[in-house]
FIVEXRO-542481 format. One record per atom (N, C-alpha, C): residue number from 1; residue in three letters; atom name; x, y, z. Coordinates in steps of 0.02 Angstrom, whole numbers, plus 50000, padded with zeros to 5 digits. Atoms other than C-alpha are relative to their C-alpha. Layout:
// residues N
+-----+------+------+-------+-------+-------+
| pos | code | site |    xx |    yy |    zz |
+-----+------+------+-------+-------+-------+
| NUM |  Ala |   CA |     X |     Y |     Z |
...
+-----+------+------+-------+-------+-------+
***
This chain:
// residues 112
+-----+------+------+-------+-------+-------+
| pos | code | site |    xx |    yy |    zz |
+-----+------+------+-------+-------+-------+
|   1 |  Unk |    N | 49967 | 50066 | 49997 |
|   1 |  Unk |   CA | 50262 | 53989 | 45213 |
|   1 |  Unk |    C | 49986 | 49962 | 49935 |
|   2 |  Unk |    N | 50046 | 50018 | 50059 |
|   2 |  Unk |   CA | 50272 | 53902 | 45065 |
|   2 |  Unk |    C | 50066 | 49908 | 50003 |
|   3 |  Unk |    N | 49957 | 50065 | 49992 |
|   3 |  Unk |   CA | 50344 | 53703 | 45042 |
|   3 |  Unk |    C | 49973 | 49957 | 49935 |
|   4 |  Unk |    N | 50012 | 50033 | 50077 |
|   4 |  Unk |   CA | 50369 | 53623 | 44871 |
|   4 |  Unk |    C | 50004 | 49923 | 49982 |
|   5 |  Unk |    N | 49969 | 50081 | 50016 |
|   5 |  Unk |   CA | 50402 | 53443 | 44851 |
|   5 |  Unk |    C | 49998 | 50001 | 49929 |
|   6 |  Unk |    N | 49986 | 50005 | 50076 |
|   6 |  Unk |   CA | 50460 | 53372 | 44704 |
|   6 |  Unk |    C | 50051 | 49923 | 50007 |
|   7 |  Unk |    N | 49973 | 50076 | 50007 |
|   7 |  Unk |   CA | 50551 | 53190 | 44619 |
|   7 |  Unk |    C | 49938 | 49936 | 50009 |
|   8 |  Unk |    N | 50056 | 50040 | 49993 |
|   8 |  Unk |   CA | 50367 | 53100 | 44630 |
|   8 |  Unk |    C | 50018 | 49963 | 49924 |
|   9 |  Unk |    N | 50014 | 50034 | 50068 |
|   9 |  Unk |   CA | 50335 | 52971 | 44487 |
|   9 |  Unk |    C | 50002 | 49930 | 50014 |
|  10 |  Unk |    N | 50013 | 50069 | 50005 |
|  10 |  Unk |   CA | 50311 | 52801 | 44420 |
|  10 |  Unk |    C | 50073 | 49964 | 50022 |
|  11 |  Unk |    N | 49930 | 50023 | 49996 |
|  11 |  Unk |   CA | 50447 | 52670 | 44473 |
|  11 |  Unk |    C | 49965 | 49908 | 50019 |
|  12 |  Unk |    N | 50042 | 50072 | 50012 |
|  12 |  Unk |   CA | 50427 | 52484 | 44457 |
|  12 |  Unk |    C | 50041 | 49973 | 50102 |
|  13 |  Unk |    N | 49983 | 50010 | 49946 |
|  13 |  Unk |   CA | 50436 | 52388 | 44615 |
|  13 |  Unk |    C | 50068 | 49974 | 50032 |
|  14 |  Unk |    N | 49923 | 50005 | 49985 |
|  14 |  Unk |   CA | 50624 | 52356 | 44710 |
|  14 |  Unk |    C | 50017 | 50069 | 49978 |
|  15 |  Unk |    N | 49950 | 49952 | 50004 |
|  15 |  Unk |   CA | 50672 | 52544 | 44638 |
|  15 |  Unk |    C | 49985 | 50039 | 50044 |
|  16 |  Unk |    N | 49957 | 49981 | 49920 |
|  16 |  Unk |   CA | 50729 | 52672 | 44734 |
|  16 |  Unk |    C | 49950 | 50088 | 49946 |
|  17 |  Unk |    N | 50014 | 49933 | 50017 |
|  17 |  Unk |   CA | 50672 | 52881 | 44717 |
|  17 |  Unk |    C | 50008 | 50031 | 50065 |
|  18 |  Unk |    N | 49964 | 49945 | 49909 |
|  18 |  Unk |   CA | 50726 | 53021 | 44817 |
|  18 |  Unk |    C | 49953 | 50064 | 49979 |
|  19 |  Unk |    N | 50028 | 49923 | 50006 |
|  19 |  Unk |   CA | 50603 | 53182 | 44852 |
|  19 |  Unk |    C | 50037 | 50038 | 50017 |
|  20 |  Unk |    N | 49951 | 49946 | 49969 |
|  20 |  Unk |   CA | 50638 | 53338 | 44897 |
|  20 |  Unk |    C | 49933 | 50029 | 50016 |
|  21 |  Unk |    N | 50047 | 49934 | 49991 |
|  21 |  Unk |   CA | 50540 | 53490 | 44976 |
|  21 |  Unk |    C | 50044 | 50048 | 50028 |
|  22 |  Unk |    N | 49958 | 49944 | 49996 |
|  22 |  Unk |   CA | 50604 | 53647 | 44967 |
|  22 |  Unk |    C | 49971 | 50060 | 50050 |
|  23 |  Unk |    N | 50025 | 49982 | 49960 |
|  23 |  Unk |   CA | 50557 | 53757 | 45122 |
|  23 |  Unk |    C | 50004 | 50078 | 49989 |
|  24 |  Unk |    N | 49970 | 49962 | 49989 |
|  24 |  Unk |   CA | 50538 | 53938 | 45131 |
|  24 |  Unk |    C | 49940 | 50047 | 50036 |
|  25 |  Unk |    N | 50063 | 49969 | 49974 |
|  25 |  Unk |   CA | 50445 | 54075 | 45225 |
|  25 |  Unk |    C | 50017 | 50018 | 50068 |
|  26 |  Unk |    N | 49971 | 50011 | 49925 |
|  26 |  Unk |   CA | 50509 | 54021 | 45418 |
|  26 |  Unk |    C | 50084 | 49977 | 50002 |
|  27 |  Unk |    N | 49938 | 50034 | 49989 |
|  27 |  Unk |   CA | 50659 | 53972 | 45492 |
|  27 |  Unk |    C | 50017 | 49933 | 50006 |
|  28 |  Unk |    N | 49996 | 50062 | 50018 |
|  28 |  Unk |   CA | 50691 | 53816 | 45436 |
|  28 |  Unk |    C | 50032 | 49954 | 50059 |
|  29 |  Unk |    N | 49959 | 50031 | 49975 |
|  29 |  Unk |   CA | 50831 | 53771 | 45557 |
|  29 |  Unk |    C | 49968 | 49982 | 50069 |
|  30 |  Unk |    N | 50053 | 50025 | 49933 |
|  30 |  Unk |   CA | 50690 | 53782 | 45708 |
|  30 |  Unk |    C | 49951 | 49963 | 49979 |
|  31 |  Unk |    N | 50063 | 50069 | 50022 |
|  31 |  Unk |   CA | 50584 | 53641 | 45639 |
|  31 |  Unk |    C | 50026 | 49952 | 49989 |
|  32 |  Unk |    N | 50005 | 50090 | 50043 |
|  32 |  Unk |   CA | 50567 | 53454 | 45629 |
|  32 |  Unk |    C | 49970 | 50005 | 49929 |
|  33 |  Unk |    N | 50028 | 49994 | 50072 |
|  33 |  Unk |   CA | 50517 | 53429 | 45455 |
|  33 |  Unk |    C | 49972 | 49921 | 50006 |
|  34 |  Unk |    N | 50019 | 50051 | 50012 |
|  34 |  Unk |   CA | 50432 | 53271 | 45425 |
|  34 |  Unk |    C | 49946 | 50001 | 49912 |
|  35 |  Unk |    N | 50040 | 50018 | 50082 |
|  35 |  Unk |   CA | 50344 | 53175 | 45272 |
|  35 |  Unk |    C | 49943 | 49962 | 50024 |
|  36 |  Unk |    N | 50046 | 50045 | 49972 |
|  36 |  Unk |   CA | 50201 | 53087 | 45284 |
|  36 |  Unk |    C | 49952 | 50005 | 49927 |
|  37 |  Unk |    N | 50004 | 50029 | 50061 |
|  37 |  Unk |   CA | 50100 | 53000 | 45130 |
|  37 |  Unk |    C | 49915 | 49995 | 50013 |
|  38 |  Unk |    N | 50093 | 49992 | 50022 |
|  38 |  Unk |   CA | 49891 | 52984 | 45075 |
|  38 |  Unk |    C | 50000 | 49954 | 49966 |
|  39 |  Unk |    N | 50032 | 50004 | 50063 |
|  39 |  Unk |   CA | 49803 | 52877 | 44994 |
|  39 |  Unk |    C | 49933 | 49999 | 50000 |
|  40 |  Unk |    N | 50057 | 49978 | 50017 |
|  40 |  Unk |   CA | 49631 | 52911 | 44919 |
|  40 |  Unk |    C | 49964 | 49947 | 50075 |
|  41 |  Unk |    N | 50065 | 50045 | 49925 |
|  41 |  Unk |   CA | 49482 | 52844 | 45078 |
|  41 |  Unk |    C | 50037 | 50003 | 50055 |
|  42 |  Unk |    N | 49967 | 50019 | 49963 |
|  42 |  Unk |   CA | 49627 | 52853 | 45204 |
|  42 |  Unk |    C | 50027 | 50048 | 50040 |
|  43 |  Unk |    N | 49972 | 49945 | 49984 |
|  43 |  Unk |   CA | 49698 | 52963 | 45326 |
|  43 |  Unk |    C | 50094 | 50006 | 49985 |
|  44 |  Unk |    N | 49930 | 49988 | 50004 |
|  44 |  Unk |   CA | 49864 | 53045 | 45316 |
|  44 |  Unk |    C | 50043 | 49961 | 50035 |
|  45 |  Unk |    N | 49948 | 50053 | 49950 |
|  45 |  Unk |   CA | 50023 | 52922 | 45392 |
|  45 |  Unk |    C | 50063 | 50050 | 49989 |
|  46 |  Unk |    N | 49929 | 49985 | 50004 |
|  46 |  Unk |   CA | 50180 | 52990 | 45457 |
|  46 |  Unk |    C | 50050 | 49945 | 49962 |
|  47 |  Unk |    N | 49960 | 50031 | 50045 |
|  47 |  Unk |   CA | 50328 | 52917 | 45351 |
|  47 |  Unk |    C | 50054 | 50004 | 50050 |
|  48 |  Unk |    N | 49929 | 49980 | 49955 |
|  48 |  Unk |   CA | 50483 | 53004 | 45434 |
|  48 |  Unk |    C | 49982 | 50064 | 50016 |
|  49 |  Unk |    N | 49983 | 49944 | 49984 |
|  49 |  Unk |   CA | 50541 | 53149 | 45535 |
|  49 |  Unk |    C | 50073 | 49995 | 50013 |
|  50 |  Unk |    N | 49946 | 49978 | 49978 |
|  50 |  Unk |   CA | 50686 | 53222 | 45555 |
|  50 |  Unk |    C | 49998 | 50052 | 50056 |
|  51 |  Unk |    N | 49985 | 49936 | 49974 |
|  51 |  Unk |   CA | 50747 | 53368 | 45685 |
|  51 |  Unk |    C | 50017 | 50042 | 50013 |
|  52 |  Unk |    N | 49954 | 49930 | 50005 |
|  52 |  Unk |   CA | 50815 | 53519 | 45712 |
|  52 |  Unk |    C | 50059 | 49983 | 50042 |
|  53 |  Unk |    N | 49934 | 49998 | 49946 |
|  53 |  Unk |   CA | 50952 | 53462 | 45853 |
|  53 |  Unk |    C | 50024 | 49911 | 49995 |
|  54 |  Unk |    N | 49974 | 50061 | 49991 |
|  54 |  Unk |   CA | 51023 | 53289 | 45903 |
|  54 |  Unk |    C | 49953 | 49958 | 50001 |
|  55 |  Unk |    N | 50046 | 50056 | 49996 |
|  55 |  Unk |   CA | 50886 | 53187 | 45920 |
|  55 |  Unk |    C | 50009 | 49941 | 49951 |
|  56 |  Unk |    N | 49996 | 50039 | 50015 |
|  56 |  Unk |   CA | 50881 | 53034 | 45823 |
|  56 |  Unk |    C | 49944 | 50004 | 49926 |
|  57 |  Unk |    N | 50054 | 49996 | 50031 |
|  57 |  Unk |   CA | 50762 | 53037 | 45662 |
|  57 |  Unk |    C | 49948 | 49926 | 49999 |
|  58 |  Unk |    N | 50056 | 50057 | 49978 |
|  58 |  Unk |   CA | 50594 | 52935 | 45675 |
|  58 |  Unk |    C | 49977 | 49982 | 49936 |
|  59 |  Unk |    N | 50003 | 50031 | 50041 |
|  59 |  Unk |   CA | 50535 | 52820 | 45554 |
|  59 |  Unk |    C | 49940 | 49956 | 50002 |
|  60 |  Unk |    N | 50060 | 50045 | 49999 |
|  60 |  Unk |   CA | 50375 | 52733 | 45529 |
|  60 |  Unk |    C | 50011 | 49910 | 49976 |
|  61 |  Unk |    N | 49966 | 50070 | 50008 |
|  61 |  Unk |   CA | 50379 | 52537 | 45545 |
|  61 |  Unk |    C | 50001 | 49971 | 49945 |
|  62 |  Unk |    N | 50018 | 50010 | 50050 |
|  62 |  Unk |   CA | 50339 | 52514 | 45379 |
|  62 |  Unk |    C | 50042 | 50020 | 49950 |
|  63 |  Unk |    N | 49934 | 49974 | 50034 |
|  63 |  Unk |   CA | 50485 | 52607 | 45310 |
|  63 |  Unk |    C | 50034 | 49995 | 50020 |
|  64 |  Unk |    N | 49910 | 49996 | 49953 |
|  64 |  Unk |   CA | 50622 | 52574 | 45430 |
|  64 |  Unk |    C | 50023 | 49961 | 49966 |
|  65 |  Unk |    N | 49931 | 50069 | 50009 |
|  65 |  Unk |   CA | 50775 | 52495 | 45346 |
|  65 |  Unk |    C | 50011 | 50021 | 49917 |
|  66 |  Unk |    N | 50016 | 49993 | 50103 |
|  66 |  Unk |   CA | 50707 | 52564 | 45145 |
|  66 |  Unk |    C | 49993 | 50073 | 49995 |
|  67 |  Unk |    N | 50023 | 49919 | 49974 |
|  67 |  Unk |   CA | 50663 | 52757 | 45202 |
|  67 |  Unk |    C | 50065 | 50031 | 50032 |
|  68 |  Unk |    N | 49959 | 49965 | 49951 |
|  68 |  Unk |   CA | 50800 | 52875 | 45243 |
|  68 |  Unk |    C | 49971 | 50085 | 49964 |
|  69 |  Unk |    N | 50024 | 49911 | 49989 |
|  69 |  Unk |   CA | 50754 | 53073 | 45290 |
|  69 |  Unk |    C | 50065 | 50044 | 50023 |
|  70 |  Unk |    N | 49932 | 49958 | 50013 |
|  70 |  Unk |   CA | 50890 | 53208 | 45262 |
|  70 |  Unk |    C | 49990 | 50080 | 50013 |
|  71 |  Unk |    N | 50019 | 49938 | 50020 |
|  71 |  Unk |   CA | 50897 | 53384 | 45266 |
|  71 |  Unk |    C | 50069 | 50039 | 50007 |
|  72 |  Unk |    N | 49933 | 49957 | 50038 |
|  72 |  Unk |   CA | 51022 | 53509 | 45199 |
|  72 |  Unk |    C | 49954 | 50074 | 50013 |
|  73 |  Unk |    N | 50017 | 49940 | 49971 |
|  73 |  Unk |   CA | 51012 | 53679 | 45318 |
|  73 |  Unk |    C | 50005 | 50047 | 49957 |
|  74 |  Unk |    N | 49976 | 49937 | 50047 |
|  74 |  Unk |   CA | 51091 | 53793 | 45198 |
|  74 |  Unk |    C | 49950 | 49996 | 49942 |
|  75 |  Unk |    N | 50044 | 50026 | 50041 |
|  75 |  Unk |   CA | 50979 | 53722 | 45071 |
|  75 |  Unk |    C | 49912 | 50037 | 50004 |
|  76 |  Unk |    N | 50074 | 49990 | 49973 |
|  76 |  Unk |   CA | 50818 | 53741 | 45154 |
|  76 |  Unk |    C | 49948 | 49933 | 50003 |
|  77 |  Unk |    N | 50015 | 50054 | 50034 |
|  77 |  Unk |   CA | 50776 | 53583 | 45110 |
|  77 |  Unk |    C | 50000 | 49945 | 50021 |
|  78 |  Unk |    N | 50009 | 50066 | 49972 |
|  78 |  Unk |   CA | 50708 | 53404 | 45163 |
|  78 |  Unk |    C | 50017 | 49976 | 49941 |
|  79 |  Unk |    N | 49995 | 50049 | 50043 |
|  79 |  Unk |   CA | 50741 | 53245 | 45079 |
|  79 |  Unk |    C | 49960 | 49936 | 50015 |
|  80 |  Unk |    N | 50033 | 50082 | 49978 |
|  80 |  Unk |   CA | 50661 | 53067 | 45071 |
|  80 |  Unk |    C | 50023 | 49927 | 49947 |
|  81 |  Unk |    N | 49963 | 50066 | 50023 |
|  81 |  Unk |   CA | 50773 | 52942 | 44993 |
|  81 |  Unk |    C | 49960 | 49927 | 50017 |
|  82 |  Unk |    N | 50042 | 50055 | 49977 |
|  82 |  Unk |   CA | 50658 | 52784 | 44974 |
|  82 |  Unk |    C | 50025 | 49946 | 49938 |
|  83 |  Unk |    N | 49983 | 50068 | 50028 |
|  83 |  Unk |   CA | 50731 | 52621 | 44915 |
|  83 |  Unk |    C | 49968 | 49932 | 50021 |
|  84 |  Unk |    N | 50022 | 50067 | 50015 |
|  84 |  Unk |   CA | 50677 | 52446 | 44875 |
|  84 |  Unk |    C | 49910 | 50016 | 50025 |
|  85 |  Unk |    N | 50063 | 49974 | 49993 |
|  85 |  Unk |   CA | 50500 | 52518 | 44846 |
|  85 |  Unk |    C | 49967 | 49942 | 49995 |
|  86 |  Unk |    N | 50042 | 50050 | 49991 |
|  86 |  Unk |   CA | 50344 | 52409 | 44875 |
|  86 |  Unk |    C | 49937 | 50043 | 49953 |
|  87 |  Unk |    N | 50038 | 49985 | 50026 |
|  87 |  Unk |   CA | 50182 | 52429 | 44794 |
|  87 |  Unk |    C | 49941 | 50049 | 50038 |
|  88 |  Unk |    N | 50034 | 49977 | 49956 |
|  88 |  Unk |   CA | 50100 | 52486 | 44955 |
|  88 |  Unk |    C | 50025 | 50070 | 50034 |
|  89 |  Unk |    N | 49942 | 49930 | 50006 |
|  89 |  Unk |   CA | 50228 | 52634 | 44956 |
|  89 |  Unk |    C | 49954 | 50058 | 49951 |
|  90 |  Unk |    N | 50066 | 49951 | 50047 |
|  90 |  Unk |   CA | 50097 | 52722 | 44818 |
|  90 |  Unk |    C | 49977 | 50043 | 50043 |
|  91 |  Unk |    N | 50024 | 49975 | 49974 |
|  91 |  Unk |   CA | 50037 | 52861 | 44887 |
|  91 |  Unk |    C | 50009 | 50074 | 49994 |
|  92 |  Unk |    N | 50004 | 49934 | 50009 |
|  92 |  Unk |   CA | 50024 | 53060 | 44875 |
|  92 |  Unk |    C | 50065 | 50037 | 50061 |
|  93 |  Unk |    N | 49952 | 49986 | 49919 |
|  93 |  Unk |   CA | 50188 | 53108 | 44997 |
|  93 |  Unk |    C | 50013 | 50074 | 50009 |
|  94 |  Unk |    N | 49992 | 49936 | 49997 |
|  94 |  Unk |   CA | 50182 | 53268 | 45063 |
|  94 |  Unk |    C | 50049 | 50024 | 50070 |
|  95 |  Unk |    N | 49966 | 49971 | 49941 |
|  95 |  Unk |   CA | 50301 | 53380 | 45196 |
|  95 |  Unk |    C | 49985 | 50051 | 50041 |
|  96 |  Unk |    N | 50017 | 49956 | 49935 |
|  96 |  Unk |   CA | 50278 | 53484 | 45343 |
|  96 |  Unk |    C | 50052 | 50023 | 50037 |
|  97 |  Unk |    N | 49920 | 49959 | 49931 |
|  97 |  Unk |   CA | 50374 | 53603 | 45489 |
|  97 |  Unk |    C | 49937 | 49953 | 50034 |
|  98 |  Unk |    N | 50011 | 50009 | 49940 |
|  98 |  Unk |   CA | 50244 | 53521 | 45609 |
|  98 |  Unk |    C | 49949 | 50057 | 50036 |
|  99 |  Unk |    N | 50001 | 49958 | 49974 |
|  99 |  Unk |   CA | 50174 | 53698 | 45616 |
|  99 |  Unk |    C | 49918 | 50042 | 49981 |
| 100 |  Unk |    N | 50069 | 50008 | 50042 |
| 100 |  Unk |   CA | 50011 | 53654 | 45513 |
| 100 |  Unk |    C | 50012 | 50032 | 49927 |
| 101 |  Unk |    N | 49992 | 49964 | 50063 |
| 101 |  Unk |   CA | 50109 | 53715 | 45372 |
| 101 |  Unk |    C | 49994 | 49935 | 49929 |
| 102 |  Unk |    N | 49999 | 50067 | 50046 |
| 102 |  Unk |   CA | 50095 | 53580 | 45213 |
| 102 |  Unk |    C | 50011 | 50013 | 49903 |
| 103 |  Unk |    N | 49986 | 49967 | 50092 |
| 103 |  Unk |   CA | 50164 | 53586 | 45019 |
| 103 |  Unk |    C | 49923 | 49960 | 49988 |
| 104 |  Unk |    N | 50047 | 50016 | 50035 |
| 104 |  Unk |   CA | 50053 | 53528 | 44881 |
| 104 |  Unk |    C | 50000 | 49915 | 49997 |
| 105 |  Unk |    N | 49979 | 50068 | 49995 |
| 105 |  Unk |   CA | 50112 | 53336 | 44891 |
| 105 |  Unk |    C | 50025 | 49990 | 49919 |
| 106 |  Unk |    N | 49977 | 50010 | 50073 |
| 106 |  Unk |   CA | 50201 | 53237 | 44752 |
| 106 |  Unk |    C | 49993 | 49926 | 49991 |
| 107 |  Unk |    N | 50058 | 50070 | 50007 |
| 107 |  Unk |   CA | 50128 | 53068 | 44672 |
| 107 |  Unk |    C | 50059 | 49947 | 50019 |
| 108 |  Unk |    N | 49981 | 50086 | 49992 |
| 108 |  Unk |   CA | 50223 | 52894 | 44710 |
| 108 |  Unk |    C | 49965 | 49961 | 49996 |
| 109 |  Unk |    N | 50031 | 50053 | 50025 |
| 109 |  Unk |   CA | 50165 | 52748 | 44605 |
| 109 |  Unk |    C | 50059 | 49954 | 49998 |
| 110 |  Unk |    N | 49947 | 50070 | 50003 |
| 110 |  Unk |   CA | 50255 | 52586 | 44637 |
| 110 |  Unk |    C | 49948 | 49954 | 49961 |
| 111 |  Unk |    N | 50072 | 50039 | 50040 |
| 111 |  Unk |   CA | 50183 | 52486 | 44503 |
| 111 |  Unk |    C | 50052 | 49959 | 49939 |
| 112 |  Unk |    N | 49960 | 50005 | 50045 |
| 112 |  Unk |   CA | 50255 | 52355 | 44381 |
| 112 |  Unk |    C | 49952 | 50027 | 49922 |
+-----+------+------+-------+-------+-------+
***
């Protein structure tokens, strides 16, 4: 199993950045994928999930309304479209199946 993220970096506060993680290994199309973010002394926080069927995708209260989670089957591939960034948005964001599988994470600094 292997899961890449990528699109991390500096961005001053109000902009916008979109990740990605690129999934491969399992069957992608049987997993929720979710994101979920670090920072140093702290435990891990879910961000978003998405899911494999109709369900609705979930959203942590802290991102609802600025956070949207995507994924492109054929692809293999999650997304995390995050606009009107805050400073408290900083954080190491990494992706998952849910399945204890986890990429390497990718940095987000909201910073002017």
């Amino acid at each position: 199993v292997q899961l890449v993220e990528s699109g991390g970096g500096l961005v001053q506060p109000g902009g916008s950045l979109r990740l990605s993680c690129a999934a491969s290994g399992f069957t992608f199309t049987r997993y929720a994928m979710s994101w979920y973010r670090q920072v140093p002394g702290k435990e891990r926080e879910l961000v978003a999930t998405i899911f494999n069927t109709y369900m609705p995708t979930r959203y942590a209260p802290s991102v609802k309304g600025r956070f949207t989670i995507s994924r492109n089957n054929a692809k293999n591939t999650v997304y995390l479209q995050m606009n009107r960034l805050k400073p408290e948005d900083t954080a190491v964001y990494y992706c998952s199946n849910g399945a204890g599988d986890w990429g390497q994470g990718t940095q987000v600094t909201v910073s002017s």
